[in-house]
BATORTOR-343182 format. One record per residue (C-alpha): y, z, x. Coordinates in steps of 0.2 Angstrom, whole numbers, plus 5000, padded with zeros to 4 digits. Layout:
N
YZX...
***
This chain:
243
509349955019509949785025509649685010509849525016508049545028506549525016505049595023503249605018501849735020500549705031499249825025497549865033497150055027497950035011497349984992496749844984498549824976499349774993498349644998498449574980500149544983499949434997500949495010502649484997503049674993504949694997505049865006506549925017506749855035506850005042505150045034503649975041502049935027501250085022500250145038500349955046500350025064498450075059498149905052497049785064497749615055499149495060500849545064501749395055502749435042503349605049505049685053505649635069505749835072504049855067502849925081501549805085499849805077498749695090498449585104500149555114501049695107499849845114500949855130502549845119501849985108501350085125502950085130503950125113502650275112503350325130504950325125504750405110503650565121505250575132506450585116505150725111505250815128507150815126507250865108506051005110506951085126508551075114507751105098509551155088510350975093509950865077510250705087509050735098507650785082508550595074508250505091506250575092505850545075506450365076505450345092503950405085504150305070504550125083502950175090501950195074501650355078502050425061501450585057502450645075503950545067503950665051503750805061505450775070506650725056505850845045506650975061508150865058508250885040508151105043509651075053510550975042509950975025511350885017511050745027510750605014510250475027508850595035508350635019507950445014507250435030505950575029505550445012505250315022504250395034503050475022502850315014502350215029501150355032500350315017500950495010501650434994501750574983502750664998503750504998504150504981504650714983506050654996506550484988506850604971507850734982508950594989509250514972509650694964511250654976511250474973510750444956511450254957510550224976509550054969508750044987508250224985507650184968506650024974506050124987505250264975504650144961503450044977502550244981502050244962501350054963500350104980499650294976497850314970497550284956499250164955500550214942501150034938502050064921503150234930503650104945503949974933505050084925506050134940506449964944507149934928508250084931508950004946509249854938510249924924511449994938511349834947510749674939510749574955509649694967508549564974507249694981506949754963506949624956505549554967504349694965504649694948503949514948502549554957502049744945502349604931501049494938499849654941500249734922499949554916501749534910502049344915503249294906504449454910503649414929504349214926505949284918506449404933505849264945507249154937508549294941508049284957508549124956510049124948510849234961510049164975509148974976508848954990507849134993506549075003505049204994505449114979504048994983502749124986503049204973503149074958501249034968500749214965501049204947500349034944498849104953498849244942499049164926497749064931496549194935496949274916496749124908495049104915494349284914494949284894495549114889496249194872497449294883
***
């Protein structure tokens, strides 16, 4: 995961709990939003590896799709060369074309299975599928060989947030996990802000807002996100104005 990109997830198929986060869940750059590719909204915000989701980027996605159907022609004619599984599966997954993207590196994975990075991959894949409890069987696996992965971690904590019905306290948990390993892991330390915000923990939310801070001020989500819990606070305060 390249920490230093902050993405956000651009959700149209998926849950209430996305689209309450305003467009500010940290998630992987190499992971689009949960079945984005499906979603019919704007593309701003997005990876700039994340297959288009309307208007001007239909050709674009045209195109990766070809690409990906000629990795897949290759692969399948040589189906005991994991590259060629590797290069289909990211093709399919360019293309938004996800379900086809598992199917490859999950062929990759049977040829190698002690390959960690497929394994995380297969994660991410399931996850942008909108197949969390899947994600979360090949997040675990990978952090059975990486127990101190905090991306990994981050990674698994966001597919208990987003499954139905939502497990906020067990994704909540994870972060903290990650944080204990490494106090300055931004990603977890901005989702954990935001399950905060959902749980009604604001002043743990303000508290991880300002380590964010503290390692970095002049993160540019920092903004957003001291809005989202001002909003939040607000909303509480008015719905129960003993809370």
């Amino acid at each position: 995961m390249n920490r230093e990109n902050v993405l956000f997830a651009v959700v149209g198929l998926l849950l209430g709990y996305v689209i309450a986060f305003h467009l500010v869940v940290y998630v992987n750059q190499n992971q689009p939003a949960p079945a984005a590719a499906a979603a019919g909204e704007s593309a701003a915000g997005l990876p700039a590896d994340h297959p288009p989701v309307s208007g001007e980027g239909r050709a674009d996605r045209q195109q990766f799709l070809a690409e990906a159907e000629k990795a897949a022609d290759a692969a399948r004619q040589s189906p005991d060369d994991f590259d060629a599984q590797l290069k289909a599966g990211e093709g399919y997954f360019r293309a938004g074309s996800f379900e086809d993207a598992i199917d490859f590196m999950t062929r990759a994975n049977r040829l190698r299975p002690d390959d960690y990075g497929t394994v995380v991959r297969l994660g991410n894949f399931y996850s942008s599928a909108g197949r969390f409890e899947d994600a979360a069987r090949w997040y675990t696996a990978a952090l059975s060989k990486r127990p101190d992965d905090c991306d990994a971690r981050s990674e698994l904590a966001l597919t208990f947030f987003l499954r139905k019905p939502s497990q906020p306290e067990k994704a909540i948990g994870e972060l903290r996990r990650c944080l204990d390993k490494d106090p300055n892991h931004v990603p977890s330390l901005h989702n954990l802000a935001l399950m905060l915000m959902e749980t009604k923990q604001y002043a743990e939310s303000e508290a991880a807002l300002a380590r964010i801070e503290k390692i970095d001020p002049t993160y540019e989500d920092l903004p957003r996100l001291r809005e989202r819990l001002r909003t939040a606070r607000a909303g509480s305060q008015q719905k129960s104005p003993t809370d």
